[in-house]
LOFI-935946 format. One record per residue (C-alpha): residue in one letter; x, y, z. Coordinates in steps of 0.25 Angstrom, whole numbers, plus 5000, padded with zeros to 4 digits. Layout:
N
{rest: A; east: X; north: Y; up: Z}
...
//
This chain:
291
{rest: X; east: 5000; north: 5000; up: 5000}
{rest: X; east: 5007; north: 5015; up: 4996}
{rest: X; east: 5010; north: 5021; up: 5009}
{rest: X; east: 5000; north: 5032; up: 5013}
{rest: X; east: 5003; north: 5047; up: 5016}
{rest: X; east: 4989; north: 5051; up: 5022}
{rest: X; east: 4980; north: 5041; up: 5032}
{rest: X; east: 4969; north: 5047; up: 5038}
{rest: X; east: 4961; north: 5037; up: 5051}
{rest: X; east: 4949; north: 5041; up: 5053}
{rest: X; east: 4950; north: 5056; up: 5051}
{rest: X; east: 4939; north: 5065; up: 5055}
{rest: X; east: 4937; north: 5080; up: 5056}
{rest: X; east: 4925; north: 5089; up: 5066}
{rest: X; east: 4925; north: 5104; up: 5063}
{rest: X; east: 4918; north: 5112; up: 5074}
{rest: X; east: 4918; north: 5100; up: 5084}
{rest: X; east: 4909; north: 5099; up: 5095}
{rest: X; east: 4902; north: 5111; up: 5089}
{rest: X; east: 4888; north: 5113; up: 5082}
{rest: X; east: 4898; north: 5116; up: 5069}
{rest: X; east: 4904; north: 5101; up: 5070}
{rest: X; east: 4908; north: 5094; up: 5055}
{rest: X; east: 4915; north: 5081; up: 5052}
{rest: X; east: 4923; north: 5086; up: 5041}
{rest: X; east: 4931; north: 5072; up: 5039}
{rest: X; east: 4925; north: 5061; up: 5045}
{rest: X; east: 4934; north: 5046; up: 5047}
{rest: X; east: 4942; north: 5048; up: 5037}
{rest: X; east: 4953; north: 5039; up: 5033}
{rest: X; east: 4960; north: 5040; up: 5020}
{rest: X; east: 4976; north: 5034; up: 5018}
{rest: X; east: 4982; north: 5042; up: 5004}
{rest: X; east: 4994; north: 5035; up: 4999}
{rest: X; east: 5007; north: 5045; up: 4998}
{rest: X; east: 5011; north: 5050; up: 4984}
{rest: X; east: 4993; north: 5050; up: 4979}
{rest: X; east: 4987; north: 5060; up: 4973}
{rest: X; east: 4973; north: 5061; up: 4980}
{rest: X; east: 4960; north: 5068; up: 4976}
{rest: X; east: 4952; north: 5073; up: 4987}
{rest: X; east: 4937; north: 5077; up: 4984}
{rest: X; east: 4923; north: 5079; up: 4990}
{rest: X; east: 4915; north: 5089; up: 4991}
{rest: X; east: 4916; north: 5101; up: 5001}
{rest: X; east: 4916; north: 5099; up: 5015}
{rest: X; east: 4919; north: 5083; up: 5012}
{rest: X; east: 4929; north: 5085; up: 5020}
{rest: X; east: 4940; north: 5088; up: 5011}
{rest: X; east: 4948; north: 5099; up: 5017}
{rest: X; east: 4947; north: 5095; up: 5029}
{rest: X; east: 4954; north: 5081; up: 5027}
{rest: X; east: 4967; north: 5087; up: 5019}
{rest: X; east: 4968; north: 5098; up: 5032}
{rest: X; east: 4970; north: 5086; up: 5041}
{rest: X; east: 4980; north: 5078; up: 5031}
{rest: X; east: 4993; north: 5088; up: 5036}
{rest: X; east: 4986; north: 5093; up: 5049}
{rest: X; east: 4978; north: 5107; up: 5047}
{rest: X; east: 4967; north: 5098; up: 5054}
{rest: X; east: 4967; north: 5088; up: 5066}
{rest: X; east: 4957; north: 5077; up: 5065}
{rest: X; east: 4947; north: 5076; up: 5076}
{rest: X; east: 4949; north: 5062; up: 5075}
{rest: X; east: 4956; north: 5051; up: 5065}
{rest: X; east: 4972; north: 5051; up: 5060}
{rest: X; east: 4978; north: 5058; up: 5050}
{rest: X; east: 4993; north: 5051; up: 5045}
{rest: X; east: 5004; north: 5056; up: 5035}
{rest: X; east: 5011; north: 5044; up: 5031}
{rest: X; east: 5012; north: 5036; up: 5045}
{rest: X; east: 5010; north: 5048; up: 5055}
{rest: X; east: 4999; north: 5053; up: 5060}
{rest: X; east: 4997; north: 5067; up: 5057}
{rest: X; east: 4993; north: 5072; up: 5072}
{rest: X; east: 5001; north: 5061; up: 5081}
{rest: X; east: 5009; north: 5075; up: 5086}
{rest: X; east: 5002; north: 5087; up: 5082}
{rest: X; east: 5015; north: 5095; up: 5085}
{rest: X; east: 5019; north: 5088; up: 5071}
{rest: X; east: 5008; north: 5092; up: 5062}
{rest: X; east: 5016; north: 5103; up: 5054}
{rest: X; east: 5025; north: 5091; up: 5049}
{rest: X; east: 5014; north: 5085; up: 5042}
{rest: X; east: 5009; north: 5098; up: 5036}
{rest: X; east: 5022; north: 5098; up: 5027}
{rest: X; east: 5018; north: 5085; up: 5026}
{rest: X; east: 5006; north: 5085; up: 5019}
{rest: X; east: 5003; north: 5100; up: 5010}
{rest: X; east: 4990; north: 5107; up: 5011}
{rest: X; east: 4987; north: 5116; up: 5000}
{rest: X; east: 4973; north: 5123; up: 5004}
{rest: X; east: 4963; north: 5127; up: 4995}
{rest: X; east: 4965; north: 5140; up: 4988}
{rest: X; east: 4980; north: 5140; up: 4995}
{rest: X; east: 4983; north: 5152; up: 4986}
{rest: X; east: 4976; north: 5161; up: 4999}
{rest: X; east: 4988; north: 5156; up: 5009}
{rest: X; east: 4999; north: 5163; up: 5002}
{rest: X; east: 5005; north: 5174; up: 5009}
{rest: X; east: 5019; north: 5175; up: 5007}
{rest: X; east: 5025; north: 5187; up: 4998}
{rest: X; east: 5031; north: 5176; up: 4987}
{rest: X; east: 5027; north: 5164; up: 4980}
{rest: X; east: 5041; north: 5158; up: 4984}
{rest: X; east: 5039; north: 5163; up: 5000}
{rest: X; east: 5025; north: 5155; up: 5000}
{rest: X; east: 5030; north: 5143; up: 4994}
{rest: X; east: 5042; north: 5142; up: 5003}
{rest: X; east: 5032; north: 5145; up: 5017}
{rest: X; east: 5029; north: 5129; up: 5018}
{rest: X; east: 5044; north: 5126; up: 5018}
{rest: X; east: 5050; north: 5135; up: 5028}
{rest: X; east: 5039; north: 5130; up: 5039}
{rest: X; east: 5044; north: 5119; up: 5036}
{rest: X; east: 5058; north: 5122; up: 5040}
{rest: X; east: 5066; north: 5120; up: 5027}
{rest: X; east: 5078; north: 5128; up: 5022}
{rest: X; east: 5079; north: 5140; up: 5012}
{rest: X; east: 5084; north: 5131; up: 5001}
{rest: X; east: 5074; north: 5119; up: 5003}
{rest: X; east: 5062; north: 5130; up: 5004}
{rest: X; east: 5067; north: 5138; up: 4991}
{rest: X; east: 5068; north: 5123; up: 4985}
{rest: X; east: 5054; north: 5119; up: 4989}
{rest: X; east: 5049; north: 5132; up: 4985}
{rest: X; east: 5054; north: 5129; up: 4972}
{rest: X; east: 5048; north: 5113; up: 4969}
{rest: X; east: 5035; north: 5119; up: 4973}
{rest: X; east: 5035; north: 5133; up: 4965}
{rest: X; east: 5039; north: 5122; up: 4954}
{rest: X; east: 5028; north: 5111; up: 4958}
{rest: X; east: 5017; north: 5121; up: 4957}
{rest: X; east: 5024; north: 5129; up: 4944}
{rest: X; east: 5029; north: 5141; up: 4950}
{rest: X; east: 5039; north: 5149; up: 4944}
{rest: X; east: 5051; north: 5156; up: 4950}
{rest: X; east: 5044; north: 5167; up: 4946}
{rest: X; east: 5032; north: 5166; up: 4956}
{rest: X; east: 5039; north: 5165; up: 4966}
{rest: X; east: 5045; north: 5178; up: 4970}
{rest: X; east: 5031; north: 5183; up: 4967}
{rest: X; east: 5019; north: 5186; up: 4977}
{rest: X; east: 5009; north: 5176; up: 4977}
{rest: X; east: 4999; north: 5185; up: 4977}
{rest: X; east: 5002; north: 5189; up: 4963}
{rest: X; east: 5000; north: 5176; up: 4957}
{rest: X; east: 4987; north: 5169; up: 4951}
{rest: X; east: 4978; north: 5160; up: 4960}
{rest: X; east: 4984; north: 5147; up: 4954}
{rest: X; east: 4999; north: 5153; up: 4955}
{rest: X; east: 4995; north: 5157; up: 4970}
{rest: X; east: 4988; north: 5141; up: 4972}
{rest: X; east: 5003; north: 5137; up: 4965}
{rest: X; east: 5009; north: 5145; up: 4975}
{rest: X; east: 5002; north: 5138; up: 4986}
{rest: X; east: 5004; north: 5125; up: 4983}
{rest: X; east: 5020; north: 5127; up: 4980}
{rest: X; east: 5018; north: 5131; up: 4995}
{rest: X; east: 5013; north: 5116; up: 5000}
{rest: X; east: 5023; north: 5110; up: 4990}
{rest: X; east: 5035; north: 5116; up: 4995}
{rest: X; east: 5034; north: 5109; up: 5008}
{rest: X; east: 5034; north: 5096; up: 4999}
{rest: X; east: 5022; north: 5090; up: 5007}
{rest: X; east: 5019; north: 5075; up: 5005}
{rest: X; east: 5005; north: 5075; up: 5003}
{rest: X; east: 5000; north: 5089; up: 4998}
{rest: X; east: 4986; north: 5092; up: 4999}
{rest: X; east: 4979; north: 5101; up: 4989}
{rest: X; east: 4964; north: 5107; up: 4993}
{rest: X; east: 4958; north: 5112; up: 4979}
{rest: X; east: 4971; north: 5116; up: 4971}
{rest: X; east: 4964; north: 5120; up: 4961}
{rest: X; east: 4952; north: 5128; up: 4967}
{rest: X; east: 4950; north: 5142; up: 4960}
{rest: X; east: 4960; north: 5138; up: 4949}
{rest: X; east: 4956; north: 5141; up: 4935}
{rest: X; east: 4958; north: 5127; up: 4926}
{rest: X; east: 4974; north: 5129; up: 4922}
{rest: X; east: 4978; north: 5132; up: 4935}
{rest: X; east: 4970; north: 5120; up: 4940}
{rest: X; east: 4977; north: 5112; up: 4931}
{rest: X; east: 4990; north: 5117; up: 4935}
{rest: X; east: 4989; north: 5114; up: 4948}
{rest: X; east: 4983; north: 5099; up: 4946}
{rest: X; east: 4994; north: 5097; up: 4938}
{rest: X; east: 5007; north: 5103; up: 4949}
{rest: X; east: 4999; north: 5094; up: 4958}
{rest: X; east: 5000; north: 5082; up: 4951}
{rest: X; east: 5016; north: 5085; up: 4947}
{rest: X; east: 5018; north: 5086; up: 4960}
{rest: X; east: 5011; north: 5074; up: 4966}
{rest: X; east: 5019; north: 5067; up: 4955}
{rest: X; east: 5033; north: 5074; up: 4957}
{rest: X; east: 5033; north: 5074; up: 4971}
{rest: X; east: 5026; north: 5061; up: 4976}
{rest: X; east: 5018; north: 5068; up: 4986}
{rest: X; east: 5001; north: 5065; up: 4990}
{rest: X; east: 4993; north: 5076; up: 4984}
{rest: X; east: 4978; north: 5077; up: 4990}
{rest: X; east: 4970; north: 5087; up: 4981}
{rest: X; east: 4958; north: 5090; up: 4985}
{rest: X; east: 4949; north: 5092; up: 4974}
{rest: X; east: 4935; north: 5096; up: 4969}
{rest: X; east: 4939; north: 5091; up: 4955}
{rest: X; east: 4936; north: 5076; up: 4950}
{rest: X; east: 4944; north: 5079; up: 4939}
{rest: X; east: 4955; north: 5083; up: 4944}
{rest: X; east: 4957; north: 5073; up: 4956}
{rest: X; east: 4955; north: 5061; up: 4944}
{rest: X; east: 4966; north: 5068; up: 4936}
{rest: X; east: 4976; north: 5068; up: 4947}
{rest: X; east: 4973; north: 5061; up: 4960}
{rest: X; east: 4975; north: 5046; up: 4962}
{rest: X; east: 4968; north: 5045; up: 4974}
{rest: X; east: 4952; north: 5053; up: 4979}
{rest: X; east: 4948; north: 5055; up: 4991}
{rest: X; east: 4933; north: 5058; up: 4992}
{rest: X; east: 4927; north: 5065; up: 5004}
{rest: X; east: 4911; north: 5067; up: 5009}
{rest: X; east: 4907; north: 5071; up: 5020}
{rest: X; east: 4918; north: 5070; up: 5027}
{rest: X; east: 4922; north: 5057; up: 5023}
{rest: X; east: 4931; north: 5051; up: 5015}
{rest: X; east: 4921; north: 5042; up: 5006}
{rest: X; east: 4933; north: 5038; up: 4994}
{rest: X; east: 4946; north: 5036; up: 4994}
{rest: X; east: 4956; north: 5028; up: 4983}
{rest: X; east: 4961; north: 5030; up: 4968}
{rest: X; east: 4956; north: 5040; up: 4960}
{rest: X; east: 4950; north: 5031; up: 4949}
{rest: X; east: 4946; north: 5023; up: 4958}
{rest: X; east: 4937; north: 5033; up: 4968}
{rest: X; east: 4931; north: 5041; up: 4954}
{rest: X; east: 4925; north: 5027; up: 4948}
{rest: X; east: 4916; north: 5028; up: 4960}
{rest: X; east: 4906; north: 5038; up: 4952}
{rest: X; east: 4894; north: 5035; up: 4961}
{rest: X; east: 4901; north: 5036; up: 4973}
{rest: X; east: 4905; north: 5049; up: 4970}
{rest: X; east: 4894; north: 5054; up: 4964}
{rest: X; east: 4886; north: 5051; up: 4977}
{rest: X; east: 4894; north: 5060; up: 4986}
{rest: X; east: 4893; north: 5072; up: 4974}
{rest: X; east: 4906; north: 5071; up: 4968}
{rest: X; east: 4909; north: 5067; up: 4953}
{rest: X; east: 4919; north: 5060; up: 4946}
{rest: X; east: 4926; north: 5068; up: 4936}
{rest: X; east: 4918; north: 5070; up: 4922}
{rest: X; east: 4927; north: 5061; up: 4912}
{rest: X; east: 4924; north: 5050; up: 4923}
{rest: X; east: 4909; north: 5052; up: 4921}
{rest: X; east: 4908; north: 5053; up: 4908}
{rest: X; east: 4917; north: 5039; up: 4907}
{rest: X; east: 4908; north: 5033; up: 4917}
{rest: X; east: 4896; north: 5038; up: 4910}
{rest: X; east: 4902; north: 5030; up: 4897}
{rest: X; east: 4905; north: 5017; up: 4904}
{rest: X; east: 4890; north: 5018; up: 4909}
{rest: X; east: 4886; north: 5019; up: 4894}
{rest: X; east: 4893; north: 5006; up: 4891}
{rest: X; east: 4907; north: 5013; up: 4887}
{rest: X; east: 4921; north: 5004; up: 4887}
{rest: X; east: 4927; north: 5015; up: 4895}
{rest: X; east: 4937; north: 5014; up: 4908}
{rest: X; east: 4927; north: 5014; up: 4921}
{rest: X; east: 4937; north: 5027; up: 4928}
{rest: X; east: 4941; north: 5037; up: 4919}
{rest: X; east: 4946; north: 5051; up: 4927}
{rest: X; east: 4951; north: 5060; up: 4918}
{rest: X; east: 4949; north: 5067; up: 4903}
{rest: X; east: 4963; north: 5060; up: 4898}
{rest: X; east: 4958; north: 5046; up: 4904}
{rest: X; east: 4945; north: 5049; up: 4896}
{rest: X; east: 4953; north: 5053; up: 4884}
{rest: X; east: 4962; north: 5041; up: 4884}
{rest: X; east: 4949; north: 5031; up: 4887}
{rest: X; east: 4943; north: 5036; up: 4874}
{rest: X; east: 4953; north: 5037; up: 4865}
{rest: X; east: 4956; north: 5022; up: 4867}
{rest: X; east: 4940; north: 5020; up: 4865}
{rest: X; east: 4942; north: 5027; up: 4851}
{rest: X; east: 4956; north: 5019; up: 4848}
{rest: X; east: 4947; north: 5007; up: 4852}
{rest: X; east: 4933; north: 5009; up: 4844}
{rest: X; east: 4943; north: 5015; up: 4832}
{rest: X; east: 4951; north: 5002; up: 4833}
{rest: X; east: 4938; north: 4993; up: 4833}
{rest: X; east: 4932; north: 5000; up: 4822}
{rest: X; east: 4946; north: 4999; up: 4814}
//
């Protein structure tokens, strides 16, 4: 079995507890994510989404259940928790509004001195992540206040990779982003869950893009974590999704509306270039038959 990064035990969160404001935000989760997966998290809001990822490096304390990164539980000695922190990256939602330093280069560098590190080793993080997220030298003398809102979300993010986390989780990356800049974030995240080794949660409203490039979903409703397993595997279960109000991505319907039809065509597709690939052969095939 590949050795797992994240293991949650039983894991629930109250707000407001004791109080007429109670809510189970998470309610007995247990979840093991193997080290070096790309994971899709999705559900609808208040399924309990951002609440999970702000317990996974320790912004939250469960009110019971156990959290563990790789074999050590996350609050055995609370005194501790800033270790794990570096451990696993939190990029918020909307990141772009926690920047305050007077440069790009400054903001970037802000993870690695708390974490103690010498001028050269900060500079050289500063520059794999600038490069990770495709910042030029050029932006980083620059105030990022002057930049766009997806040069700002870059600059955010460079900040969580520069303290080379193993597991870096992303709320949203692309919320707000216009289609290109979506795409160009998507595709730093990718490289750099490919370059680096590292586990990548994203947290996603988008079918689409969780089947493009997550191997792994998460589903969460109501507080529960209702599917877990390969990404293929979760988006074949059309029903089940489509009872708790989420759907699969469209070039999956469309496939599975063809298969109920009576059409020879694979049971799981996820993505507009599997769809091309299915079809061509299906015309190779008929031309070859008809030959």
């Amino acid at each position: 079995m590949a050795e797992s990064i994240i293991r949650t035990e039983n894991l629930s969160y109250v707000y407001s507890e004791g109080t007429p404001y109670e809510h189970r935000a998470i309610d007995n989760v247990n979840i093991e994510i193997e080290k070096g997966s790309f994971v899709g998290l999705i559900g609808h809001t208040g399924s309990g989404k951002s609440t999970l990822i702000q317990h996974l490096n320790g912004l939250l304390k469960p009110t019971s259940g156990k959290i563990y990164i790789g074999d050590e539980d996350l609050w055995a000695n609370p005194k501790d928790i800033r270790r794990f922190r570096f451990k696993v990256g939190l990029v918020f939602q909307y990141p772009e509004h926690q920047l305050f330093e007077e440069t790009v280069r400054r903001d970037i560098a802000f993870g690695p001195k708390n974490m103690g590190l010498s001028e050269e080793e900060i500079e050289a993080r500063v520059m794999e992540a600038a490069k990770h997220t495709g910042l030029t030298e050029e932006y980083l003398e620059k105030s990022p206040f002057e930049l766009s809102g997806g040069e700002k979300r870059r600059v955010a993010i460079a900040g969580v990779l520069a303290m080379r986390p193993e597991v870096l989780i992303l709320d949203e990356p692309t919320a707000g982003l216009d289609p290109k800049g979506r795409e160009f974030i998507l595709s730093e995240i990718k490289a750099y869950h490919e370059n680096t080794g590292a586990t990548v949660i994203l947290v996603s409203h988008s079918m689409e893009d969780v089947a493009r490039f997550a191997s792994h979903v998460l589903i969460m409703n109501h507080s529960k974590a209702v599917m877990f397993g390969e990404t293929r595997e979760i988006f074949k279960r059309v029903d089940e999704l489509c009872e708790i109000g989420l759907e699969v991505p469209q070039i999956s319907r469309v496939f599975a509306k063809l298969r109920e039809n009576g059409a020879n065509v694979p049971e799981s597709v996820l993505t507009v270039a599997e769809a091309k690939e299915v079809v061509l052969k299906l015309l190779k095939k008929g031309g070859e038959e008809n030959a």
